[in-house]
N, CA and C atoms as an extended XYZ file, in Angstrom:
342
Properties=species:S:1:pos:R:3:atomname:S:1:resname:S:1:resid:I:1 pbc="F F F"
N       -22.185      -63.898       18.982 N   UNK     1
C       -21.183      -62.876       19.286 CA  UNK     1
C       -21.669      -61.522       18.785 C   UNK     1
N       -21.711      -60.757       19.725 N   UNK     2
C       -21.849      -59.364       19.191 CA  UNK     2
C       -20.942      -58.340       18.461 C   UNK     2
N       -21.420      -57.542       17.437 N   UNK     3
C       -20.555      -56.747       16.942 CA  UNK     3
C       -20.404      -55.476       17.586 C   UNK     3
N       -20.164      -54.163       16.547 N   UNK     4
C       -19.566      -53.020       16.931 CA  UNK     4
C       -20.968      -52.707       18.065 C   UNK     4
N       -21.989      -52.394       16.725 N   UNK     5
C       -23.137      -51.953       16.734 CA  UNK     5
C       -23.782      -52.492       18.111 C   UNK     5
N       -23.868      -54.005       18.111 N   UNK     6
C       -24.495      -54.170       19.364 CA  UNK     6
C       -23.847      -53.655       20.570 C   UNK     6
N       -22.458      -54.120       20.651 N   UNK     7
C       -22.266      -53.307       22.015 CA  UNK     7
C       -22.521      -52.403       22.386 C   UNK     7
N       -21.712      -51.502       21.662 N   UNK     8
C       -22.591      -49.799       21.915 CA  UNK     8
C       -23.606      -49.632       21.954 C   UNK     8
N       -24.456      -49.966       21.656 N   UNK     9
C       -26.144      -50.575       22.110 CA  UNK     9
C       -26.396      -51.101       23.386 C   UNK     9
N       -26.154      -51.719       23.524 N   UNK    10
C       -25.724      -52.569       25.162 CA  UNK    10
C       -25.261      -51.124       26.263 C   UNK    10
N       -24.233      -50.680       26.205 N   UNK    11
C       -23.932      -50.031       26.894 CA  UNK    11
C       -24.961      -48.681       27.134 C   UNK    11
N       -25.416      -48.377       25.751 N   UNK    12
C       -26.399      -47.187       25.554 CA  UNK    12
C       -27.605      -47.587       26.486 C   UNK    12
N       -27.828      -48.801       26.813 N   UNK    13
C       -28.959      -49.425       27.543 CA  UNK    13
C       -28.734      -49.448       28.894 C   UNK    13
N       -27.358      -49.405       29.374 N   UNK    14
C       -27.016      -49.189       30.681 CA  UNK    14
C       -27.261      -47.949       31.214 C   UNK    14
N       -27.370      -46.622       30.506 N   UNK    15
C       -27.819      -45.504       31.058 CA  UNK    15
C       -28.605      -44.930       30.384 C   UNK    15
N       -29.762      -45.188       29.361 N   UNK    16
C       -30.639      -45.205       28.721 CA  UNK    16
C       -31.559      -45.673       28.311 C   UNK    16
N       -33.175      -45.395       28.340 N   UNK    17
C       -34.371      -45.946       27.906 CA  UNK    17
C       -34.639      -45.805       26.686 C   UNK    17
N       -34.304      -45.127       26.370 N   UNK    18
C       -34.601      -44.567       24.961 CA  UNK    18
C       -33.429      -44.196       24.066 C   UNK    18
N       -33.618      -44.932       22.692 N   UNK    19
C       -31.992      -44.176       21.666 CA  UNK    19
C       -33.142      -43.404       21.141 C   UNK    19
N       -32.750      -42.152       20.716 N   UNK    20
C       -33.734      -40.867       19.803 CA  UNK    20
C       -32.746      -40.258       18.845 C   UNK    20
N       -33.409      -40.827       17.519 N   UNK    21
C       -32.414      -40.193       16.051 CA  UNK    21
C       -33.738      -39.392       15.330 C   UNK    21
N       -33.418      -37.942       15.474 N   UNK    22
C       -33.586      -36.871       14.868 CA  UNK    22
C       -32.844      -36.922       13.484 C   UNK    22
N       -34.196      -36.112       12.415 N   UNK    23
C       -33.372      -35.591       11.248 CA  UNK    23
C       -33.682      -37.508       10.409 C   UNK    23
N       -34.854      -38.379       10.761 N   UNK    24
C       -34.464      -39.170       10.262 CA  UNK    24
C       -34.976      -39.487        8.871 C   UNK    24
N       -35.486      -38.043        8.091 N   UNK    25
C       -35.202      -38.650        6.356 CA  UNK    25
C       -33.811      -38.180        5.743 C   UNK    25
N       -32.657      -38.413        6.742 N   UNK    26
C       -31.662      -37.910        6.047 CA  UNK    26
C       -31.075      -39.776        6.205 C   UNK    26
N       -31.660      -40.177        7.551 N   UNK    27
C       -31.035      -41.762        6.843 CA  UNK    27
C       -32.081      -43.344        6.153 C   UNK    27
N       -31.279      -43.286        5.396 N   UNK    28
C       -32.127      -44.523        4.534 CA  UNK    28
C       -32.541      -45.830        5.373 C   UNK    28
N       -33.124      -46.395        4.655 N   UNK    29
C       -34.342      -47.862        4.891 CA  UNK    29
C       -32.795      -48.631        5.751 C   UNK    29
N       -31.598      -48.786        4.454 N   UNK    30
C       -30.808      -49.784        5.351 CA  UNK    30
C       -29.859      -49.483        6.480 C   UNK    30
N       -29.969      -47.814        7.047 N   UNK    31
C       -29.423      -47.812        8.206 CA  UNK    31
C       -30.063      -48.377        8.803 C   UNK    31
N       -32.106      -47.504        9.424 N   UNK    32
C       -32.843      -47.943        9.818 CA  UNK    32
C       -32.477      -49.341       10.328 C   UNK    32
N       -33.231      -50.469        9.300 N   UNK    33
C       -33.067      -51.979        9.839 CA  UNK    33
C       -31.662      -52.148       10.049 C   UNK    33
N       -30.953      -51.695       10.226 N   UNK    34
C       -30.041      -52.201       10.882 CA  UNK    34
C       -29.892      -51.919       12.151 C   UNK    34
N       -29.995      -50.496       12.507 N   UNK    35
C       -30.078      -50.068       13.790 CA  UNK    35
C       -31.436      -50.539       14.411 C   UNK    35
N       -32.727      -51.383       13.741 N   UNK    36
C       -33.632      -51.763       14.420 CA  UNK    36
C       -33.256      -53.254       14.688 C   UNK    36
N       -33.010      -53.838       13.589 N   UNK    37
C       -32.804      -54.895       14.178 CA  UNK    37
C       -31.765      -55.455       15.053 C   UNK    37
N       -30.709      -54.440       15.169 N   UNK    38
C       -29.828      -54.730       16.623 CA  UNK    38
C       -30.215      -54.699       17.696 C   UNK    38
N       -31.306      -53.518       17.638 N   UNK    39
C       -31.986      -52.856       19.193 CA  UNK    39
C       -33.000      -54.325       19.320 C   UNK    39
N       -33.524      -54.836       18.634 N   UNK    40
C       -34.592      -56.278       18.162 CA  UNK    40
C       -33.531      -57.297       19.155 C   UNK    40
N       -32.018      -57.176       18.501 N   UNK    41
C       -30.801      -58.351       18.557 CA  UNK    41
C       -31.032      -58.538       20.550 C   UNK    41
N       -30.313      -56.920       20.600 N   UNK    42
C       -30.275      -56.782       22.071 CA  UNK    42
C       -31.438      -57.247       23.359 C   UNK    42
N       -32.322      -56.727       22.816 N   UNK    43
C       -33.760      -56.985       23.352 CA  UNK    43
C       -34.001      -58.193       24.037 C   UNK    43
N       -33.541      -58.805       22.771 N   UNK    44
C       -33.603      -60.257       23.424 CA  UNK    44
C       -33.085      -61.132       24.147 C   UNK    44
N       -32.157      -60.617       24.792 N   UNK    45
C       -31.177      -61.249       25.890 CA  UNK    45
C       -31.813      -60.984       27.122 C   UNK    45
N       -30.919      -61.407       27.962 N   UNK    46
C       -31.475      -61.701       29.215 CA  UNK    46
C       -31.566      -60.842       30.242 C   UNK    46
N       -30.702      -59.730       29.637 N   UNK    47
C       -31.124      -58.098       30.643 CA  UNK    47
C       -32.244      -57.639       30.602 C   UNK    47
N       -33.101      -57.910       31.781 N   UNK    48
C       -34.402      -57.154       31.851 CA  UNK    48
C       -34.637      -55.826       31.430 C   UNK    48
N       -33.693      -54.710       31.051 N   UNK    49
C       -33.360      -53.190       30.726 CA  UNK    49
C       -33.598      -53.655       29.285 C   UNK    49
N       -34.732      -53.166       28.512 N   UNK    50
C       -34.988      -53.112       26.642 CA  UNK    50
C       -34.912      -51.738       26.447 C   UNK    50
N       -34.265      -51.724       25.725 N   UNK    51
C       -34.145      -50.324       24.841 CA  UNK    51
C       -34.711      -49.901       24.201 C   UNK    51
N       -35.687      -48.765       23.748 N   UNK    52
C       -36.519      -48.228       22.878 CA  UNK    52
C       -36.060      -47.840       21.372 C   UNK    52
N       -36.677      -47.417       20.734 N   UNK    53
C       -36.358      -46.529       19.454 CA  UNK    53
C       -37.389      -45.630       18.966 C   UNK    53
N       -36.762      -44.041       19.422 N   UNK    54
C       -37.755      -43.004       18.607 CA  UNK    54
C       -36.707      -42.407       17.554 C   UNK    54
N       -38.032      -42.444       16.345 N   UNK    55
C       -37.653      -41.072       15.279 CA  UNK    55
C       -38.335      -40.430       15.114 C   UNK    55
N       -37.363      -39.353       14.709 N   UNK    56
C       -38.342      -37.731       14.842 CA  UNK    56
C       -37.756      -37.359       13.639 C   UNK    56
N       -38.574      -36.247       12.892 N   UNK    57
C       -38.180      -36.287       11.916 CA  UNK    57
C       -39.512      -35.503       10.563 C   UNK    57
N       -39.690      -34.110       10.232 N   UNK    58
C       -40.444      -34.235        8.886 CA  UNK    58
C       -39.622      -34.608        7.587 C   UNK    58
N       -40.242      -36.164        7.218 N   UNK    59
C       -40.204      -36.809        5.716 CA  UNK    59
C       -40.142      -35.941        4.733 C   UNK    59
N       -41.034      -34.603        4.255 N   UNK    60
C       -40.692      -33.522        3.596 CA  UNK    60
C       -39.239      -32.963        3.378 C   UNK    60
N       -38.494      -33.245        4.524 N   UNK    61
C       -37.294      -32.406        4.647 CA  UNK    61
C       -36.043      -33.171        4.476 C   UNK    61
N       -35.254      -32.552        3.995 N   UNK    62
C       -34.106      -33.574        3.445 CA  UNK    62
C       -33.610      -34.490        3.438 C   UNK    62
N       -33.704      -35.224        2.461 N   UNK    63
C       -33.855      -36.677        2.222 CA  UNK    63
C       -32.375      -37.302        1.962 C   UNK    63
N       -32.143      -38.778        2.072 N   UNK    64
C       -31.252      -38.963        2.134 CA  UNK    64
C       -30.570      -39.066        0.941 C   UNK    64
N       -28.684      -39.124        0.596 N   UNK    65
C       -28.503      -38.672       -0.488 CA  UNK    65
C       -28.423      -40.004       -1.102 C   UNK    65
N       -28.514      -40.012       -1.879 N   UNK    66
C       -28.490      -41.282       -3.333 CA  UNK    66
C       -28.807      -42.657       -2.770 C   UNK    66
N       -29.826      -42.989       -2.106 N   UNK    67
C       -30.272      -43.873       -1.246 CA  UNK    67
C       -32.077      -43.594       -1.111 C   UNK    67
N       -32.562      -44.674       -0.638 N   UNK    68
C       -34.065      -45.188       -0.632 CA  UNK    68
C       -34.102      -44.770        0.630 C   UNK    68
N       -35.347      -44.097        0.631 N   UNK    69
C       -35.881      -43.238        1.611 CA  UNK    69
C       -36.402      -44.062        3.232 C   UNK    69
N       -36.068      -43.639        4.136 N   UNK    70
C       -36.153      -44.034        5.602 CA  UNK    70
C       -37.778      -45.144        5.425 C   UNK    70
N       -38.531      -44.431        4.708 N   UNK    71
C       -39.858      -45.239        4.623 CA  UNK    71
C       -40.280      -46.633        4.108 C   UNK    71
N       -39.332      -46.458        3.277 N   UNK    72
C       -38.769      -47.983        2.776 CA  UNK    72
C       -38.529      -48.583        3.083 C   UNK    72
N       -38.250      -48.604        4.596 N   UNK    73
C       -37.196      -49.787        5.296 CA  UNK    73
C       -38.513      -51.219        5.732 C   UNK    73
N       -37.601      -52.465        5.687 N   UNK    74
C       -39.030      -53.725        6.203 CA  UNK    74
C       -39.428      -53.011        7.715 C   UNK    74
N       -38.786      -52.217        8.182 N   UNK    75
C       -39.421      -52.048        9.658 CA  UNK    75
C       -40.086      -51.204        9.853 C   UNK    75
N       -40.368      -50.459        8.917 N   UNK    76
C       -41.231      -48.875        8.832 CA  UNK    76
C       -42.628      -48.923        9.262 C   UNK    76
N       -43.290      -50.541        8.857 N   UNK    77
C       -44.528      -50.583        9.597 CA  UNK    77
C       -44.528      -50.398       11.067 C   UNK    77
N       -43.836      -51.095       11.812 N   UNK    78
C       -43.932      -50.751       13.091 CA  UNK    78
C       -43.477      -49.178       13.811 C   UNK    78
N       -42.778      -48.158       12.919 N   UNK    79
C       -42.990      -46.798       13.147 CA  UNK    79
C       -44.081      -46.122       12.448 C   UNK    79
N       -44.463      -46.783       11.194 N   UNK    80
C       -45.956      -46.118       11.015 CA  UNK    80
C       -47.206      -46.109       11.531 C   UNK    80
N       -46.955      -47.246       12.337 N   UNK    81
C       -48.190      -48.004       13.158 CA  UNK    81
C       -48.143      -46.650       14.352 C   UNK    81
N       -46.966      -46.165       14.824 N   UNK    82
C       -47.203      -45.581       16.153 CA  UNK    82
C       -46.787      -43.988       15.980 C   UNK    82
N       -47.004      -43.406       14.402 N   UNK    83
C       -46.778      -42.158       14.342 CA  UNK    83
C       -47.175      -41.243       14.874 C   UNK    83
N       -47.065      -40.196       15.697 N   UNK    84
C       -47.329      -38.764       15.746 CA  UNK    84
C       -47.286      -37.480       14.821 C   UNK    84
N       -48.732      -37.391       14.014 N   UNK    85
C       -48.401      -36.242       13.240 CA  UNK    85
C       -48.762      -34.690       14.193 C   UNK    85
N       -47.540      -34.377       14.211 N   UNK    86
C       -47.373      -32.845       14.537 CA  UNK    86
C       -48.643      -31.847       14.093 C   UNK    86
N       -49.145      -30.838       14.051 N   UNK    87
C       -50.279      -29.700       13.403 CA  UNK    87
C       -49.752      -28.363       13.738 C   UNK    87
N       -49.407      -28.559       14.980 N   UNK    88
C       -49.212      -26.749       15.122 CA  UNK    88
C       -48.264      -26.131       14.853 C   UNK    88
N       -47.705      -25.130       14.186 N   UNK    89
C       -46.230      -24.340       13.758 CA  UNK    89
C       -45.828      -23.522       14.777 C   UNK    89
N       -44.841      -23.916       15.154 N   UNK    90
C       -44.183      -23.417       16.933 CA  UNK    90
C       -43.241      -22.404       16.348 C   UNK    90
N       -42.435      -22.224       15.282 N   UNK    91
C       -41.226      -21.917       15.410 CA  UNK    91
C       -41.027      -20.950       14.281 C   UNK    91
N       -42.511      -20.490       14.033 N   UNK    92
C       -43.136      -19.754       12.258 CA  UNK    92
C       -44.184      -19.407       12.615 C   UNK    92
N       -44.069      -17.509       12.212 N   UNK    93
C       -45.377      -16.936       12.343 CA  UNK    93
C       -45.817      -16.160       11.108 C   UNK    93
N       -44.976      -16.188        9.804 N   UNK    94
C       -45.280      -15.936        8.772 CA  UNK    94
C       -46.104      -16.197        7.881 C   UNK    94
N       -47.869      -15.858        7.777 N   UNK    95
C       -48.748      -16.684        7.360 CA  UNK    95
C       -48.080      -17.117        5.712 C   UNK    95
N       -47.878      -16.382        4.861 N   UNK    96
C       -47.561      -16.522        3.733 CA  UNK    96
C       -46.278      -17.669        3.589 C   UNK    96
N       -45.245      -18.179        4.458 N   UNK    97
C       -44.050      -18.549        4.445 CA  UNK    97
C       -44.663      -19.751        4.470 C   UNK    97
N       -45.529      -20.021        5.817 N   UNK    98
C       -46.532      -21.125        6.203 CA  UNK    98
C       -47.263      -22.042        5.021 C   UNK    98
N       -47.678      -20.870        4.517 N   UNK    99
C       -48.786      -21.236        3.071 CA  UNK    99
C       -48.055      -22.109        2.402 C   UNK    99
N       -46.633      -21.321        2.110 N   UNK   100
C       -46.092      -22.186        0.686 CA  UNK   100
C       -45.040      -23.628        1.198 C   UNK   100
N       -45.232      -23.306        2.391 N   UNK   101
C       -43.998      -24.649        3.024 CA  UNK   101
C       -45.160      -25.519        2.625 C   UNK   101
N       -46.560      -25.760        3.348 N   UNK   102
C       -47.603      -26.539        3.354 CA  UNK   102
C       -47.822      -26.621        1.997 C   UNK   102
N       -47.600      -26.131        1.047 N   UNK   103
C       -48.120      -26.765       -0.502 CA  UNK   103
C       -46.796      -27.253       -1.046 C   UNK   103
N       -45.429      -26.657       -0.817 N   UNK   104
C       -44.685      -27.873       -0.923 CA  UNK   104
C       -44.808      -29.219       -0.503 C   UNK   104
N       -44.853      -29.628        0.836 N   UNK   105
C       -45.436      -30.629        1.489 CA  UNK   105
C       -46.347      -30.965        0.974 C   UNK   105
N       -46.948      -30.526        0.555 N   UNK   106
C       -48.369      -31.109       -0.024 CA  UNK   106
C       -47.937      -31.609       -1.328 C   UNK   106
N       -47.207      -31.238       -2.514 N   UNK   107
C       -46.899      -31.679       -3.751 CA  UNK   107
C       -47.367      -31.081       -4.495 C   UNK   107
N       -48.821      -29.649       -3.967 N   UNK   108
C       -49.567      -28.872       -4.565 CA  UNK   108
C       -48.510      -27.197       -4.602 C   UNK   108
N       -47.350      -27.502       -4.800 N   UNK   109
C       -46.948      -25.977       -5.506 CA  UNK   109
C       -46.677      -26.238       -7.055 C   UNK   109
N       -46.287      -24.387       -7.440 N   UNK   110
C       -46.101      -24.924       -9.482 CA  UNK   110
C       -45.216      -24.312       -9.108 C   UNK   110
N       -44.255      -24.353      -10.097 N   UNK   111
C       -42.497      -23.653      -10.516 CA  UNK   111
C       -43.827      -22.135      -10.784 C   UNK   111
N       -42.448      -21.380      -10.652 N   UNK   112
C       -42.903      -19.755      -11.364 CA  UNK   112
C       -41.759      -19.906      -12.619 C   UNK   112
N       -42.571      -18.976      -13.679 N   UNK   113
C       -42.154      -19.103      -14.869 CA  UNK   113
C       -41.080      -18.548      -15.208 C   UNK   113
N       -40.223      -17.723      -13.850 N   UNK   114
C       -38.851      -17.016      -13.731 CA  UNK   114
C       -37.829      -18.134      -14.071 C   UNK   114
């Protein structure tokens, strides 16, 4: 018997190839497997229509609150396996702004002594 989750899944599959969750280090490991392993649940029935799962998302950027990070989840191998890392800055032309986002990201900035 299916629950909430699957149905609405089901139906999302009736006019959709793809579910796409943006913004995803704001949700943790156990949304993730849950929402993977329903889309897994669904899959496996007998409707030839399978549903995808993309996340999009820089890990750098706000993380989820008082919870284990999206990367954590048991299913993360199979989105790490098929990552796309981004390179070019589309939406930023500030070399200096650039500089220090990338050494945040990097783990290579220091506090200033202000």
């Amino acid at each position: 018997m299916d629950g909430f989750l699957q149905l609405n899944l089901r139906k999302i599959r009736e006019r959709k190839r793809v579910l796409g969750i943006e913004e995803i280090s704001m949700m943790d490991k156990d949304q993730l497997d849950l929402i993977f392993d329903a889309i897994s649940e669904i899959n496996n029935d007998k409707n030839p229509r399978k549903l995808g799962l993309h996340i999009i998302g820089d890990l750098c950027q706000l993380p989820p609150v008082k919870a284990e990070y999206v990367f954590k989840a048991n299913c993360w191998p199979f989105f790490e396996q098929n990552t796309i890392h981004l390179e070019k800055i589309w939406r930023q032309d500030n070399p200096q702004f650039i500089e220090a986002i990338n050494l945040v990201r990097s783990g290579k900035w220091k506090r200033s002594s202000s």
